[in-house]
N, C-alpha and C positions, 0 to 999 in steps of 0.2 A: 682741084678739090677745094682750096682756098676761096677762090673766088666764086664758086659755086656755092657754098655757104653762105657769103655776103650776099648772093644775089636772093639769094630764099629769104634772107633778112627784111631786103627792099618789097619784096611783092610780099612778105607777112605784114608790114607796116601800111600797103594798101588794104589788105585784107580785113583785119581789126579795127582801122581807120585811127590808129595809135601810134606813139613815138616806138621806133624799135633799133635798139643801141647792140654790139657787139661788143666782144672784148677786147682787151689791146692790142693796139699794133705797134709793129714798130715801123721804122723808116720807109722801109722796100715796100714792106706791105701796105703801108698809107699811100705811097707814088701807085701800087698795082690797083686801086681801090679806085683812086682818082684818076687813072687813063679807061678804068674798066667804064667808069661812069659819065665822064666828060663829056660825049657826043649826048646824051642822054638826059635832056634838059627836065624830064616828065621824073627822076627822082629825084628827088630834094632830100641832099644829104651834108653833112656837116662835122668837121672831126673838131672834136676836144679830149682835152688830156689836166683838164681839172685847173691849169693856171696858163696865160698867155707863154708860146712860145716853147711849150711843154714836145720831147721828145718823140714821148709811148701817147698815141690818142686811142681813144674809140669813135667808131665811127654812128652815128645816129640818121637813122631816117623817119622822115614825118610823110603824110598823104601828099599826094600831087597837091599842088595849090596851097597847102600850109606850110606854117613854122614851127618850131620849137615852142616861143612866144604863145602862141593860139591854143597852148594845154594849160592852163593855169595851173594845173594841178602837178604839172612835171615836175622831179625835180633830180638833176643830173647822178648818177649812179654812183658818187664816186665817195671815197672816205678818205681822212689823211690821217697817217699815224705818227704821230711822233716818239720816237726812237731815243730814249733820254739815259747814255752809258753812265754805267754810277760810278765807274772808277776810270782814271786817266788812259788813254789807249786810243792806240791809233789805228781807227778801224775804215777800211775803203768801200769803194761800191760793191766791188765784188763779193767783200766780210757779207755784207747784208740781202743780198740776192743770196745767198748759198742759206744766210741763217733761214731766211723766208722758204724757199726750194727745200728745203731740208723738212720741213712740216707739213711734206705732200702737195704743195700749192704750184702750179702750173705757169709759167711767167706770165702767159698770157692776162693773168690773171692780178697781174702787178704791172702799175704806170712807172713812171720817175722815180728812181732814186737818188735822193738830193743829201748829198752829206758836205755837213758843213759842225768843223772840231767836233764839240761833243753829244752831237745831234746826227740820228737819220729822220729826214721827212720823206713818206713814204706815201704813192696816190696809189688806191686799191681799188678794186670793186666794192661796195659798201657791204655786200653778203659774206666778205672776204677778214672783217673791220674786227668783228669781235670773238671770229675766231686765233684769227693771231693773237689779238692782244691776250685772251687766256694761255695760250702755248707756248707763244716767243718770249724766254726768260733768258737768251744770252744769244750775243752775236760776235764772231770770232773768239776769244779770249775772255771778252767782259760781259758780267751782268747786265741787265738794260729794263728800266719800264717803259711799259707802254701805253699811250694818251691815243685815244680815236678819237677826231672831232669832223667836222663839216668840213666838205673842199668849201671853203669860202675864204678870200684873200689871203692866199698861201702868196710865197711872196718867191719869185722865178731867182735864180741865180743868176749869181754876174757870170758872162763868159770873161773871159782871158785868153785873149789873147796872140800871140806871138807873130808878129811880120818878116815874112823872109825875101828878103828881096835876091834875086842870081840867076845863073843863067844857065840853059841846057842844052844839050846836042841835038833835042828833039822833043816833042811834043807827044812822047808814046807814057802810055800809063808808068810804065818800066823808069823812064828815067824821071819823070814829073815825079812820082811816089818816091824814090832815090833821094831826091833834092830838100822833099817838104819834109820826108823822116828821118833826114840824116841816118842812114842805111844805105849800104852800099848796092849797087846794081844786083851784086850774085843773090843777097841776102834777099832781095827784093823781089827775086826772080824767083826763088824756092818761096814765098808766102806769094805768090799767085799763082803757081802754078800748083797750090796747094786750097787754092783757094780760097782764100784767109783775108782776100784784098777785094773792098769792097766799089764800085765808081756809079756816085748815085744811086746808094743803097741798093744795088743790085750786083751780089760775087760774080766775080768775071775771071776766070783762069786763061785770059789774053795777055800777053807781055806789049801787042803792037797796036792797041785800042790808043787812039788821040784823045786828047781832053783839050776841052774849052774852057774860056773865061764862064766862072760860076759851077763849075763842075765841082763833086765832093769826094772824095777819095779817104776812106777809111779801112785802116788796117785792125783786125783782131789784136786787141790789149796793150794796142798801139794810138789810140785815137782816129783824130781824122785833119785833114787839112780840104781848104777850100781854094781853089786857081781863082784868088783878084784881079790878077791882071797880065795879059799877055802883051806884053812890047814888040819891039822891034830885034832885028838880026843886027848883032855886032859885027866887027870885018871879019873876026875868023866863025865868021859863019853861027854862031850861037842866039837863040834866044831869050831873050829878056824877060821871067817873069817875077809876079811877084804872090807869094802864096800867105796867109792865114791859116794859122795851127792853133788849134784849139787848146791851149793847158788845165 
């Protein structure tokens, strides 16, 4: 159903002979969007998410033969809100996805949320922009105004982070997710088989799935780690890797 929507997208955007954008996606759904279309050289399509390196994109399609570039008149869909709490308090991603969710608004319909101390910046649909800012007057506990301005040079976050270097019995989702979340096998074992464990944006309720060098492995409310590096077998038999964890 998913992808049968996008695909109506693509043959609307021959049809009109105009730019025709979608709403957000996330991870899985950007990989499902881009295997559906890859063989597929005749649509010309293009994901953005308002700043380089952006999580949530939408995906946009132009006519066979053009670009983005070739509308002069386009201009990308997106609004950013800054999120300004007026009293001290320590509020996370979650605080402000729930305050936004809480106002009827569909995730879909909300990009990145970037918090950093006493700011959220927030990438929306632009039709999205000025109905919050009249509505959202508090997130978690605190007060908050809200500024809608242009996505133009929003500024990406630093990632952080954390190198694990050690070694494992095996190369199965089970103990790779074990090693990079410090969580024990059994623990590890009830959030996949629960299906809360994500490999390459795609939930997978397998315990005996292999992962490669560059694979992502993301647990619900847990983060995610990424396999840098696969080494060699030590004597008693163990493998060497080395993982990246996002803080």
């Amino acid at each position: 159903m998913f992808l049968s929507k996008i695909i109506d997208k693509a043959i609307k955007s021959e049809e009109v002979h105009n730019v025709i954008f979608s709403d957000f996606l996330d991870p899985y759904q950007k990989k499902m969007v881009a295997d559906a279309f890859s063989s597929v050289k005749e649509v010309n399509h293009t994901f953005n998410g308002g700043y380089s390196g952006a999580e949530r994109e939408i995906v946009l399609f132009c006519p066979e033969g053009m670009s983005i570039e070739d509308f002069s008149n386009f201009k990308y869909p997106f609004k950013i809100l800054n999120i300004k709490i007026k009293a001290r308090s320590s509020l996370t991603h979650r605080d402000f996805l729930g305050a936004l969710m809480s106002l009827g608004i569909k995730r879909e319909k909300i990009g990145d949320i970037l918090v950093k101390e006493d700011t959220g910046t927030i990438v929306v649909l632009g039709d999205m922009a000025d109905y919050i800012k009249c509505n959202l007057a508090q997130v978690g506990d605190a007060s908050v105004d809200v500024e809608v301005r242009e996505a133009e040079n929003i500024e990406a976050p630093e990632s952080k982070v954390k190198e694990i270097t050690t070694t494992v019995a095996s190369l199965r989702l089970d103990s790779i997710s074990s090693a990079g979340f410090g969580i024990s096998r059994s623990k590890i074992v009830e959030f996949i088989r629960a299906e809360k464990v994500s490999l390459n944006w795609e939930p997978t309720g397998s315990l005996t799935k292999l992962v490669k060098e560059g694979d992502v492995i993301s647990i619900k409310g847990k983060g995610r780690v990424v396999v840098d590096k696969i080494g060699g077998t030590t004597k008693k038999g163990r493998i060497g890797i080395t993982l990246k964890k996002l803080v």
